[in-house]
C-alpha positions as CSV (number, residue, x, y, z in Angstrom):
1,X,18.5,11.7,6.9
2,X,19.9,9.4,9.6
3,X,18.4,5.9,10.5
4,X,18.9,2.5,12.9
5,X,16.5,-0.6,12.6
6,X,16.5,-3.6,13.9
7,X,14.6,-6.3,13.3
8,X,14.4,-9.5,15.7
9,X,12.4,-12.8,14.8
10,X,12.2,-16.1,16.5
11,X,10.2,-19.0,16.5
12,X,9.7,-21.9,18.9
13,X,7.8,-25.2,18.0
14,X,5.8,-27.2,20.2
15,X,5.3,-24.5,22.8
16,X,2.3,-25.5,24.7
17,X,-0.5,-27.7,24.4
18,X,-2.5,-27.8,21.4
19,X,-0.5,-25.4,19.4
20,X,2.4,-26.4,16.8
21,X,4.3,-23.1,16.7
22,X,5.0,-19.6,18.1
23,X,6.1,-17.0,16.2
24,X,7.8,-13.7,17.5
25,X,8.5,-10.3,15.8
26,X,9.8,-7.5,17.1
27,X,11.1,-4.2,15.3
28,X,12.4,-0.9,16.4
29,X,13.4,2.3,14.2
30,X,15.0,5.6,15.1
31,X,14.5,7.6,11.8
32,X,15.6,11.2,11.7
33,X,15.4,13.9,8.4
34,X,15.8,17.7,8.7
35,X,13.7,19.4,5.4
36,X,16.3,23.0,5.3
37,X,19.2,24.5,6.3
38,X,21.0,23.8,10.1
39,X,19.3,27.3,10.9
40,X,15.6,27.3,9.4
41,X,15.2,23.8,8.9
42,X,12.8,21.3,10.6
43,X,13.6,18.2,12.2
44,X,11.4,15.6,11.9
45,X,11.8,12.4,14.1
46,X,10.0,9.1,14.9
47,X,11.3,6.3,17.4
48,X,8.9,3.5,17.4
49,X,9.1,-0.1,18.2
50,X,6.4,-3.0,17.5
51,X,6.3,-6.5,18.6
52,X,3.6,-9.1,17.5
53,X,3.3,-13.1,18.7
54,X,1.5,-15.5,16.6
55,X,0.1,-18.7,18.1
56,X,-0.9,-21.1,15.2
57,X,-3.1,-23.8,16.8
58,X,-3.8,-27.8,15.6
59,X,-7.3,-28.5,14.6
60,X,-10.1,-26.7,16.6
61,X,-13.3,-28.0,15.6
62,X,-12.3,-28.5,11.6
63,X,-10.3,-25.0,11.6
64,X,-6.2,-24.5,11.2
65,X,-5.3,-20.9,12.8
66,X,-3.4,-18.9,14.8
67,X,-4.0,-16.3,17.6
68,X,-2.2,-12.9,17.9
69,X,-1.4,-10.3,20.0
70,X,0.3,-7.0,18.7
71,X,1.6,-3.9,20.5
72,X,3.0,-0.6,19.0
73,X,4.6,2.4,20.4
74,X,5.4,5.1,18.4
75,X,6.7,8.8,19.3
76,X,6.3,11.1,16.1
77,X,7.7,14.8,16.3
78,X,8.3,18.0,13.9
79,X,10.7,20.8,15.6
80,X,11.1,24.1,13.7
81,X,9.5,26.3,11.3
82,X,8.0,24.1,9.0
83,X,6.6,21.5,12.1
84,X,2.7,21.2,10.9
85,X,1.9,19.1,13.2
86,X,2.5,18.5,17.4
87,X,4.9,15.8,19.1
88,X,2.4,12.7,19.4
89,X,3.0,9.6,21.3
90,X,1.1,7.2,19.6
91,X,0.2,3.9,21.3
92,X,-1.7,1.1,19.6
93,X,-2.6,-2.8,20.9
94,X,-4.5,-5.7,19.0
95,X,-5.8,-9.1,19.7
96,X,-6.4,-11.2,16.7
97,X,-7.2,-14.4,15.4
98,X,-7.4,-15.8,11.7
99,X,-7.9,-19.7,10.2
100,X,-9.4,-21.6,7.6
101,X,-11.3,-24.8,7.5
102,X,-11.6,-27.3,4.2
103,X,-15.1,-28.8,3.1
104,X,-15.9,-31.0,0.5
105,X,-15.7,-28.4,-2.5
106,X,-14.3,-25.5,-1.4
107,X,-12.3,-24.2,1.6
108,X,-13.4,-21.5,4.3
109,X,-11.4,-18.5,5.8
110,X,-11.8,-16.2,8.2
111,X,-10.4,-13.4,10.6
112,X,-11.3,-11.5,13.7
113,X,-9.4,-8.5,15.1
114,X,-9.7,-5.7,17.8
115,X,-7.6,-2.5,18.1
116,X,-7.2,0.3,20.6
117,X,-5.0,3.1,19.5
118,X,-4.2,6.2,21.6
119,X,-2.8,9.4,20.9
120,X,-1.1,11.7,23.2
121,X,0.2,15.2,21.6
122,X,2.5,17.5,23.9
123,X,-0.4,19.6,24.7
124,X,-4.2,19.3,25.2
125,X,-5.7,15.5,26.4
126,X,-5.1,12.1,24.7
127,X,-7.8,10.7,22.3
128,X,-8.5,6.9,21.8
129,X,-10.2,4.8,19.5
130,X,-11.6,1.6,19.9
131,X,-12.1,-1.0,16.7
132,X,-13.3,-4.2,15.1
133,X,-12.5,-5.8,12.2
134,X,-13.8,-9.5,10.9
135,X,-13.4,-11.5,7.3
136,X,-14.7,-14.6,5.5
137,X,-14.0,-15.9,2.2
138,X,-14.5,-18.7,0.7
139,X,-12.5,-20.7,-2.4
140,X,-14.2,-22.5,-4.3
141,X,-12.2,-24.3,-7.6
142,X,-13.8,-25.2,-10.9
143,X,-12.0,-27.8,-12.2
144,X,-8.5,-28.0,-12.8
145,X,-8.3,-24.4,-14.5
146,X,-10.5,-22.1,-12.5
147,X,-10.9,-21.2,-8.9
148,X,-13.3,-18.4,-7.5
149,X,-12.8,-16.7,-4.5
150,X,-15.4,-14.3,-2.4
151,X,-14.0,-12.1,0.2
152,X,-16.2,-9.6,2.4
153,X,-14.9,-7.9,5.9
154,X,-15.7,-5.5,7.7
155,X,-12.6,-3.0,8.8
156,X,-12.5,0.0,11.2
157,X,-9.1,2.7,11.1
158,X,-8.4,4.4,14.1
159,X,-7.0,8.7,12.6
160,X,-3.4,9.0,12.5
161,X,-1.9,11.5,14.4
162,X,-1.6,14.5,12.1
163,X,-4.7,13.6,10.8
164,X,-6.1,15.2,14.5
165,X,-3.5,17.5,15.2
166,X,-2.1,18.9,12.0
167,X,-2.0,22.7,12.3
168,X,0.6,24.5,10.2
169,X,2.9,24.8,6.9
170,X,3.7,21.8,5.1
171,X,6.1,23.1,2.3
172,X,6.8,19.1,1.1
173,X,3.9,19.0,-0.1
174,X,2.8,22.9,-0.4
175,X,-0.1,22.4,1.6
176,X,-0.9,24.1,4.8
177,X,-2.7,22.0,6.6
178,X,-5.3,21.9,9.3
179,X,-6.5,18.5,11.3
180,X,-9.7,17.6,13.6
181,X,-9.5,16.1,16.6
182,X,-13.5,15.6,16.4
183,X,-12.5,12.8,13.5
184,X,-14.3,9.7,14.1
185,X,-13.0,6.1,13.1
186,X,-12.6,5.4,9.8
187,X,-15.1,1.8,8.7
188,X,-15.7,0.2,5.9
189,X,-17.7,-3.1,4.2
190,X,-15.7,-4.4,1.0
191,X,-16.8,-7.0,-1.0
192,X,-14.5,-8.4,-3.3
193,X,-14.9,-11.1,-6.0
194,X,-11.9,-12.9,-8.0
195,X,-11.7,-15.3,-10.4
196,X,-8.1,-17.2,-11.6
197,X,-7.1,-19.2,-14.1
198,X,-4.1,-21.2,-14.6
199,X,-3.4,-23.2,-17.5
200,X,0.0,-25.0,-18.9
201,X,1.2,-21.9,-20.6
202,X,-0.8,-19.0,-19.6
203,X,-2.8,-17.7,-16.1
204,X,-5.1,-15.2,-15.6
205,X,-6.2,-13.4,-12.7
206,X,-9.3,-10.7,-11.9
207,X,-10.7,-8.7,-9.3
208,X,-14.2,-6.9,-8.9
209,X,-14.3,-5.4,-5.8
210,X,-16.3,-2.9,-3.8
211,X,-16.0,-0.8,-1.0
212,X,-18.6,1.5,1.3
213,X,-16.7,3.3,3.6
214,X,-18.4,5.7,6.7
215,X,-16.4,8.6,7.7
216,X,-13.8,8.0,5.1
217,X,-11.0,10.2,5.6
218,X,-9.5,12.4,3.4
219,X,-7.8,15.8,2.7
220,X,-10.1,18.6,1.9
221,X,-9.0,21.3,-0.5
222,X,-10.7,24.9,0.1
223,X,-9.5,27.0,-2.5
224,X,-7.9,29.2,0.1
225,X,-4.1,29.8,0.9
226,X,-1.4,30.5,3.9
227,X,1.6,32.1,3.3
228,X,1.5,30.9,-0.4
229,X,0.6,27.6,0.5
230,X,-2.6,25.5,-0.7
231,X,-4.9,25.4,3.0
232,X,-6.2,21.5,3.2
233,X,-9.0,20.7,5.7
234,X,-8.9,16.9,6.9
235,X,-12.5,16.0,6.3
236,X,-15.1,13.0,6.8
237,X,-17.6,11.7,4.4
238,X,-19.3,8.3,3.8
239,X,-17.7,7.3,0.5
240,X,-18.1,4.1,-2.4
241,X,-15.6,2.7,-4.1
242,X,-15.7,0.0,-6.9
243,X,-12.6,-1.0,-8.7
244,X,-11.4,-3.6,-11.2
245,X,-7.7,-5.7,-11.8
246,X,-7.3,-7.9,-14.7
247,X,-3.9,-9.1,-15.6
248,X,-2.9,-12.3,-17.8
249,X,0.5,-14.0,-18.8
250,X,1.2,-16.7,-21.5
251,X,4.1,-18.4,-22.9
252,X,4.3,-17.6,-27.1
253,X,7.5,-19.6,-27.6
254,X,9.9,-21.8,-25.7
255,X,13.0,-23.7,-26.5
256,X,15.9,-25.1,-24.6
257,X,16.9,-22.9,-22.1
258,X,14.8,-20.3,-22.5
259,X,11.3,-19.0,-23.6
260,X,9.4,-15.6,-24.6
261,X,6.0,-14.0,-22.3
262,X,3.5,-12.1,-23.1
263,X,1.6,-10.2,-20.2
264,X,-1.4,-7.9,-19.8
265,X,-2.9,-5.9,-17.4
266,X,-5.7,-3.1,-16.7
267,X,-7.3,-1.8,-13.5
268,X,-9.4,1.2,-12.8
269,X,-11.5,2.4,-9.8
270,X,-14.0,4.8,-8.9
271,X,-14.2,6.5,-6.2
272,X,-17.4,9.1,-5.2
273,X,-18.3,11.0,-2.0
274,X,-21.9,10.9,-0.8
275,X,-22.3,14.4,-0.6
276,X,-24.6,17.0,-2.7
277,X,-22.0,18.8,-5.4
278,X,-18.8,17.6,-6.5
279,X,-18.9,14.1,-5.1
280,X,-15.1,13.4,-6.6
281,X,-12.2,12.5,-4.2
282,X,-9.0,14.5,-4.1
283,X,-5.8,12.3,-6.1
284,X,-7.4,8.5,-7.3
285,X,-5.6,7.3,-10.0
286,X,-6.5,7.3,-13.9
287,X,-7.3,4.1,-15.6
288,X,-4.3,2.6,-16.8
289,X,-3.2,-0.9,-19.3
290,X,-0.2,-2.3,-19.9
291,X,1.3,-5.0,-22.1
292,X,4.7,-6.5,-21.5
293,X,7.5,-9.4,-23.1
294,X,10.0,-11.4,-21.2
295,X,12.7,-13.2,-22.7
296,X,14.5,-15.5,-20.7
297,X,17.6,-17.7,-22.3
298,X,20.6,-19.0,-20.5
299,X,21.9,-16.0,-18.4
300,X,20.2,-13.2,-20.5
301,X,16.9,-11.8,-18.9
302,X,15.3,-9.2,-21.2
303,X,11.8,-7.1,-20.4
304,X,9.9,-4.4,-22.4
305,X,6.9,-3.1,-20.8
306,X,4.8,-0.3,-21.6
307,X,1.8,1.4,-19.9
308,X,-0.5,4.2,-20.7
309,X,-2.0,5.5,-18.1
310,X,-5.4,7.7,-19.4
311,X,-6.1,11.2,-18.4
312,X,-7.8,11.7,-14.9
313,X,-11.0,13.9,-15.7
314,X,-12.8,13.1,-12.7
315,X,-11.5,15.7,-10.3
316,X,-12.3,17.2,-6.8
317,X,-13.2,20.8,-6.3
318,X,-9.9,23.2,-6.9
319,X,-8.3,20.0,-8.4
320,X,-6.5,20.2,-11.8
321,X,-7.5,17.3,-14.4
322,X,-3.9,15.5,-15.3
323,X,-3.3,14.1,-18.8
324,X,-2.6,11.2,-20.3
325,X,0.8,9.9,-20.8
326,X,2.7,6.5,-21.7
327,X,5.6,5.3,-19.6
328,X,7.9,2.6,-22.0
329,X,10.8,0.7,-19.9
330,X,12.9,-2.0,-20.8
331,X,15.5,-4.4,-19.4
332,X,18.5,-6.6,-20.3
333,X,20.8,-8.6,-17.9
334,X,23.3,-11.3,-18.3
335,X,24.0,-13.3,-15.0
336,X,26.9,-15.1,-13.8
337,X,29.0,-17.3,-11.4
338,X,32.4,-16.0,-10.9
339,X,33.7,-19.0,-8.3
340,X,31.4,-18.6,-4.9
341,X,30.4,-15.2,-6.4
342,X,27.6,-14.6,-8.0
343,X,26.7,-10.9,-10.0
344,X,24.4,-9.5,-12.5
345,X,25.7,-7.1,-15.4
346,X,22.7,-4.8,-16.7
347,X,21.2,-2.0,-18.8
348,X,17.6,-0.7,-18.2
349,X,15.5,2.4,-19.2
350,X,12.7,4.4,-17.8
351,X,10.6,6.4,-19.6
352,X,12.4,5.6,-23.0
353,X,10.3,8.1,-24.9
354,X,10.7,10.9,-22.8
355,X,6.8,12.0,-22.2
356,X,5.7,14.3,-19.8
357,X,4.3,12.3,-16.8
358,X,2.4,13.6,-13.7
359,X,0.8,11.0,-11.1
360,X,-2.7,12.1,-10.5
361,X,-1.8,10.3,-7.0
362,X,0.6,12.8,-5.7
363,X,-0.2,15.8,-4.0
364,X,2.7,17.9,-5.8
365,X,2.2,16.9,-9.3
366,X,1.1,20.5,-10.6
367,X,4.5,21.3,-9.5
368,X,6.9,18.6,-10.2
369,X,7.0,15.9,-13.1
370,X,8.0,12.8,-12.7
371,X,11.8,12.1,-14.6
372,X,12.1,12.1,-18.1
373,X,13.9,9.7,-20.3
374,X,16.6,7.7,-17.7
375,X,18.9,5.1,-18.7
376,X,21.1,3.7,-16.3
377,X,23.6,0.6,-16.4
378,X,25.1,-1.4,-13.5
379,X,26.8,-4.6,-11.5
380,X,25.1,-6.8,-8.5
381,X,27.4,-8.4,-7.0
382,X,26.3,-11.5,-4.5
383,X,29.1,-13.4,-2.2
């Protein structure tokens, strides 16, 4: 794998008339990886650059923003035996603007954005898409404790590249897989509500969202193979997702210098096709919860954190169902000063009891397990 980025920012105040700042970013890549041998491998290569300026404006009629403009260019390509998909110049532009506005009790925002993204393989015509997108949300705080926030946009997703033009062996993944250029863009109305909490010693934080998506995208398993591969169809279906994040931390004991948290967390999602038969999407995760400590005292930072993640029953047609398994980790690190030098000296383990754990979330997980028990000790060093 070779690669070269650069990243340039730069920022100017004052620049015109009725706007307080401008903000530039530009950042190009030249990444290069060969999957094989010098003789049968494939070369996979993408040279893109993207720039993006950020007005941010004084007050316009009660609202604090900024205007943007955005420009990408982007030249993907696969040479060998393994390419599954064609050279594609990908080109992509976008106008945006996003603020907020206070009122008396809670505190406005909102967002507007267009895109136009073209794609230009090696052979056949170009395809574009065209794209809105638009938020508000509103913040609303209860007191000194809680504060409730209501989100809802409106997004569209131009296809990716080998999402169109994919037409041939993908061994990374053993898949062989087959794009559509007649893919429309990708839209979709979430509606999300959250609700924090912060006290002296303890927060809490959660998240009820949903999600109706038209032509969501989405690989497409047939049950078929291609030279021992797994044949996946990019597909489109109108699709409904509704999800929920809770997480909480507090503070159990504290003392000079140092104190002891206790944290919590669960999240699931569902995710369903609206389609007649097996209406379950390819790869969404299980439901998973977590508890955690943090010890903190002097120079010594210590974690333990543990998750189970539950078995994935809800599976898509010639999916496999993927257990159950718990993932335990800990950490302990001593940090120091060492004249204008400043390192860390730790210990930390992954997967401390050794369980057998496959993501439901990658495509290879049939074939390869994620790393057993791993304990690994080091030194960061800072001067």
């Amino acid at each position: 794998m070779k690669q070269t980025r650069i990243d340039v920012e730069a920022a100017l105040n004052e620049p015109l008339p009725g706007f307080t700042s401008a903000n530039l970013r530009l950042g190009i890549n030249d990444y290069e990886h060969t999957e094989g041998d010098a003789t049968h491998g494939t070369t996979f290569s993408n040279e893109a650059w993207e720039a993006r300026l950020e007005l941010s404006h004084r007050d316009w009629a009660g609202w604090n923003g900024a205007f943007g403009v955005q420009y990408g260019d982007r030249e993907f390509s696969a040479i060998g035996e393994e390419a599954f998909t064609p050279p594609v110049d990908t080109r992509s532009f976008g106008v945006f603007w996003v603020g907020e506005r206070s009122f008396s009790g809670f505190q406005l925002e909102a967002g507007a954005r267009y895109d136009r993204v073209k794609h230009k393989p090696n052979a056949g015509g170009s395809d574009s898409f065209d794209g809105l997108s638009a938020s508000l949300g509103a913040i609303v705080p209860m007191g000194d404790i809680f504060q409730a926030r209501l989100l809802a946009d409106y997004s569209t997703r131009a296809p990716a590249g080998d999402e169109l033009y994919a037409d041939g062996p993908h061994p990374a993944t053993s898949s062989f897989e087959f794009g559509d250029r007649d893919l429309d863009e990708e839209k979709a109305i979430n509606l999300s509500a959250i609700l924090d909490a912060q006290g002296d010693r303890w927060s809490l934080h959660g998240c009820l969202y949903f999600t109706e998506f038209s032509d969501f995208i989405y690989q497409k398993a047939t049950g078929e193979e291609m030279r021992g591969l797994t044949v996946l169809l990019f597909s489109q279906a109108d699709a409904t997702f509704v999800g929920l994040d809770l997480e909480g931390t507090a503070t159990v004991a504290s003392w000079e210098g140092g104190q002891l948290n206790v944290s919590a967390f669960y999240d699931t999602v569902s995710a369903e096709l609206d389609i007649s038969g097996n209406d379950n999407l390819p790869r969404i995760p299980p439901e998973r919860a977590g508890l955690g400590l943090e010890l903190s005292w002097g120079g010594v930072d210590a974690s333990i954190d543990y998750v189970r993640a539950f078995k994935q029953n809800d599976t898509a047609d010639f999916e496999l169902a993927t257990d159950a398994y718990d993932d335990l980790r800990a950490y302990v690190g001593w940090a120091g000063d060492w004249g204008n030098t400043s390192f860390t000296v730790f210990l930390q383990g992954r997967n401390l009891t050794d369980d057998e754990q496959r993501l439901h979330t990658s495509i290879v997980k049939d074939l390869v397990p994620q790393p057993g028990r791993t304990v690994e000790g080091g030194v960061r060093i800072s001067f």
